[in-house]
Phi, psi and omega in degrees: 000128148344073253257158163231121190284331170299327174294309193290317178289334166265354176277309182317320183296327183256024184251327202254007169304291172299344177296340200265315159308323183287334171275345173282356153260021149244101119069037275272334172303250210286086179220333147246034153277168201223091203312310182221116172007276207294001166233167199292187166276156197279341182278002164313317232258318180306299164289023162266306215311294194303322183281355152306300181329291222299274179351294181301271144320282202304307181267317188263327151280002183200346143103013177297151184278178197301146136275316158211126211270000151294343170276313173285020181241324168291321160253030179298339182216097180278019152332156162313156164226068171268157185027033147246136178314277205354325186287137166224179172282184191300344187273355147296349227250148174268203184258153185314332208271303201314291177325312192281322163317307171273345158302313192291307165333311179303300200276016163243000151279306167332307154310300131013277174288320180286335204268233263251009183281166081333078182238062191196034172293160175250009179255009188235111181343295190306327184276320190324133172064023179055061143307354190241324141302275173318279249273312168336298211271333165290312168324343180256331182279013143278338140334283156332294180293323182280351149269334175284311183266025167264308191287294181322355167262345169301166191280157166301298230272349168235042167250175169251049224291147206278155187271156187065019221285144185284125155287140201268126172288101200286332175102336184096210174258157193285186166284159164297138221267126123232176223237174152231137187253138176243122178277172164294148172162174180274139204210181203231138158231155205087177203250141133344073168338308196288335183275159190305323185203158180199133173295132178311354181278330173268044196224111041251135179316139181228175173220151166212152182285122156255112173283183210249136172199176210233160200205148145300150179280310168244160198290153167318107179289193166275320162321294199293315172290313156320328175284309174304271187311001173245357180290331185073047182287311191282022181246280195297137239238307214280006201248335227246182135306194187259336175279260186342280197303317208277324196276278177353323228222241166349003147276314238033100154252107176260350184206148186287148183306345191258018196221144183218137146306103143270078223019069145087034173247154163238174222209104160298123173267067173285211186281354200209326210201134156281130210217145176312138193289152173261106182308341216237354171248173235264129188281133194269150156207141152322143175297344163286323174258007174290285212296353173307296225292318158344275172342279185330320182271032195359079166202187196201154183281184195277190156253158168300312155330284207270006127344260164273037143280355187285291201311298192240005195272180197205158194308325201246050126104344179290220193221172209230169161277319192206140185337305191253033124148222208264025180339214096299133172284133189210179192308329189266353165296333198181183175226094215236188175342081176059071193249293187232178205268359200214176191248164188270198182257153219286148172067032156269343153262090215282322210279354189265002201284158201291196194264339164290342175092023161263147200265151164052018168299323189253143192115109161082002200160094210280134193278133167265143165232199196258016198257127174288155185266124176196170196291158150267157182304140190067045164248152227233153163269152195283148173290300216280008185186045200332331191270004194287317174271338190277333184270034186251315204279075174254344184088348175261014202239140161240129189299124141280160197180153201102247177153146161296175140318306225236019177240142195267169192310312170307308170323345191260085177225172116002300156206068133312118137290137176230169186207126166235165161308169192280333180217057162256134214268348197267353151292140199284083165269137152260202177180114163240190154304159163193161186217143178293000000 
């Protein structure tokens, strides 16, 4: 198939549009602070996006030589940089305008390369079916998302904060908590040989059999959560694993991060505004402290299988494109590709619930489950980005599924995989239960 270049040169454009809003809302003082230990300094972020395009397509796909292999080697890996020397604070780092510079260069070499290249060769691994392309253009709005909860550990005073900006709708008191029966069946992970792209991790398509268990209808409010942490649920030792409890204890963590004490009030630290919590929206936690709050409930999280068979399987035995068949994703499915700064309250988009009536699998929140992130059987690393998935499969990473507020539209299939360590704390996540 044909790639259409004109579709693609306006996906780039509006991939780099938004990159450009986002770094104009930081603080021009904090443009090489370094919000959070495990990520680079923010002016790191500006320069990767382009200089990953140039590294991918440009060099490693079609063998053009560097425009400047010094940039392209200083922002060459957006990765955690735990335990790497390379990170330093800001007085390595160049000035925005310096940056910014070499992004306008990139991206009209980029450009470029979509009107009038062969960049869909099919004798060249990296190029083929615009593996390389596609990898460009999904990569930065995963990106995206890692700056917005990157921005959200900055101080208020070193934001920019936006005009007109909405006070964000607390929901009131959530529903009442229930359950859904999921019967046994089969359900398919991986990706469609047939669709135009895909990350090497979702590969190769499979079916694997799910015995029948039961799930929440809705995700773990704050409401919900709030009962565990005042129960001195994070005091007991028997609820948490040896990783979770080793990190709880070496934090002092008594509560999710997204949450603050104020003379005994507790308080969403959202993106803008600290705002009294909102009992009725779905509580960001670690995959540790999803699985406590589980324990606590003798109850345990879903696998990614029963991810989908909750997500896309359906009574009378296909599979759906998206919980709720075959739409397109939009403002009434879910709460998706960057539409707010905060998540709405559980159940508010009845048109997005699965075919079981479960709310918000896709949407509001990337869903934790218990499946440590490791290859499926035959899986090959991608040419155009060899590293992207292998240097995760440690045994210490767990698959997410689903999408944020801050996750874009393209991103949103069946089996895209996300992955973070168990007690990283700063992704916009949910959770809910489930029992065999």
């Amino acid at each position: 198939m044909a790639l259409d270049r004109d579709s693609l040169a306006a996906w780039y454009a509006r991939n780099r549009e938004r990159s450009e809003t986002l770094f104009d809302s930081v603080h021009p003082a904090a443009y090489a602070a370094r919000p959070i230990p495990l990520r680079n300094p923010i002016c790191f972020y500006e320069g990767h996006m382009p200089a990953f395009a140039v590294n991918t397509l440009l060099k490693r796909g079609l063998g053009d030589a560097a425009l400047d292999s010094e940039y392209e080697t200083l922002f060459e890996r957006g990765i955690d940089p735990e335990d790497e020397a390379a990170v330093s604070e800001g007085s390595r780092w160049p000035s925005r305008d310096e940056i910014l510079s070499y992004a306008d260069a990139a991206d009209r070499a980029m450009l470029d390369a979509f009107a009038r290249r062969d960049v869909a060769d099919p004798s060249n691994p990296v190029l083929a079916g615009g593996l390389a392309v596609y990898t460009v253009l999904e990569h930065e709005p995963m990106h995206q998302e890692t700056l917005r909860y990157i921005w959200h550990r900055l101080p208020y005073d070193r934001k920019l904060r936006p005009e007109s900006l909405a006070t964000p709708r607390d929901g009131g008191e959530p529903p009442a908590r229930r359950e859904a029966r999921i019967p046994s069946g089969r359900t398919t992970l991986g990706a469609d040989p047939d669709q135009p792209f895909g990350w090497d991790n979702e590969y190769p398509r499979h079916e694997v059999e799910v015995p029948a268990f039961s799930v929440d209808v809705y995700s773990v409010t704050n409401r919900d959560f709030l009962e565990f942490v005042e129960s001195g649920a994070y005091a007991s030792d028997a609820l948490w694993d040896e990783e979770g409890g080793a990190w709880r204890e070496a934090n002092g963590v008594r509560h999710p991060l997204f949450w603050e004490l104020h003379r005994g009030r507790w308080f969403w630290r959202g993106m803008w505004d600290l705002i009294p919590l909102p009992m009725a929206w779905p509580v960001y936690v670690t995959q540790a402290e999803a699985s406590a709050y589980a324990r606590w409930r003798r109850r345990r999280l879903m696998t990614e299988a029963e991810y989908h068979r909750a997500a896309f399987g359906t009574p009378h035995g296909e599979e759906r494109r998206y919980p709720w068949g075959d739409a397109v994703p939009d403002a009434l499915r879910g709460r998706f590709d960057f539409a707010a700064w905060d998540p709405a309250p559980v159940g508010a988009h009845p048109r997005g619930a699965s075919a079981w009536g479960v709310h918000d699998l896709v949407g509001n929140g990337w869903e934790w489950t218990s499946t440590v992130f490791a290859p499926f059987e035959g899986f090959r690393p991608m040419p155009s980005y060899p590293p992207y998935s292998t240097d995760f499969f440690d045994g210490r990473h767990f698959v997410l599924k689903g999408a944020s507020p801050a996750t874009a539209k393209e991103l949103i299939r069946p089996s895209f995989r996300n992955w973070f360590r168990g007690t990283y704390p700063y992704v916009y996540a949910k959770f809910r239960t489930a029992s065999s």
